[in-house]
N, C-alpha and C positions, 0 to 999 in steps of 0.2 A: 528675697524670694528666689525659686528657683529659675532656673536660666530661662523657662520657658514661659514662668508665668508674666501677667501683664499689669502692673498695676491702674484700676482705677481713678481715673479723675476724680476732681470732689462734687461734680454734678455729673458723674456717670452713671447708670446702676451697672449693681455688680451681679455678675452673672455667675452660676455655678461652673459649664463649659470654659469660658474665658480668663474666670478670676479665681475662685475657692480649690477647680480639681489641680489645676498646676502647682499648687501648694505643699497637694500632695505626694511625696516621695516615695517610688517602687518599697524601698524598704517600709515606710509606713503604712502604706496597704499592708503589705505580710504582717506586720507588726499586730493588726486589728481588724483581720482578717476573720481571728474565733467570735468578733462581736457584732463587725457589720462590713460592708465593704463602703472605704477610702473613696473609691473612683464612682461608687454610682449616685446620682443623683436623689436616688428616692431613700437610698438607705440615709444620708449624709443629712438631707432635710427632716427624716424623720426622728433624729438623733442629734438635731445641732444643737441643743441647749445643753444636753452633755458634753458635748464636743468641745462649744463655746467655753463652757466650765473650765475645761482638763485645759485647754490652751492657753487659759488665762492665767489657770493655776503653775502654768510652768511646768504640767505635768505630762504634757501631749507636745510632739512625738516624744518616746521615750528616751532617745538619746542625747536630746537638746530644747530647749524650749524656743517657741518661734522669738521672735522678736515683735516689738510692739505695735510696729507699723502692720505687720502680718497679722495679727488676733485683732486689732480694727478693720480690719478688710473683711475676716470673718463675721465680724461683730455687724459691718454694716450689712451684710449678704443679709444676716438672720432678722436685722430690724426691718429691712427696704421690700419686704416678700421674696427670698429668698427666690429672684429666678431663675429657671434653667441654663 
């Protein structure tokens, strides 16, 4: 994860703020910028299932794929109510 982000417990919930946006990297906002934005909240949850998709697929972010620990973090944000 990135330097800043924090990872979750296994009885924590996971938060958008705390855990999902520090994931996100400057360059992958601009990356996906023409489709939604990276950093907000409402575009991120309106769009996770795609998201979820392209991250699993190794396809998201473009320059490298997360690693597994990282797209289960996702994964639980979108199953657990995905909160802010």
């Amino acid at each position: 994860m990135t330097e800043t982000a924090s990872s979750p417990g296994p009885d924590q919930p996971v938060s958008f703020a705390v855990h999902i946006r520090p994931l996100f990297r400057g360059r992958d906002l601009q990356a996906m910028d023409w489709a939604f934005d990276l950093g907000s909240y409402d575009d991120v949850s309106t769009h996770a299932a795609s998201i979820l998709d392209r991250l699993a697929a190794g396809e998201m972010p473009c320059d490298e794929a997360w690693p597994a620990e990282r797209v289960e973090v996702f994964r639980r944000w979108t199953q657990t109510g995905m909160q802010p």
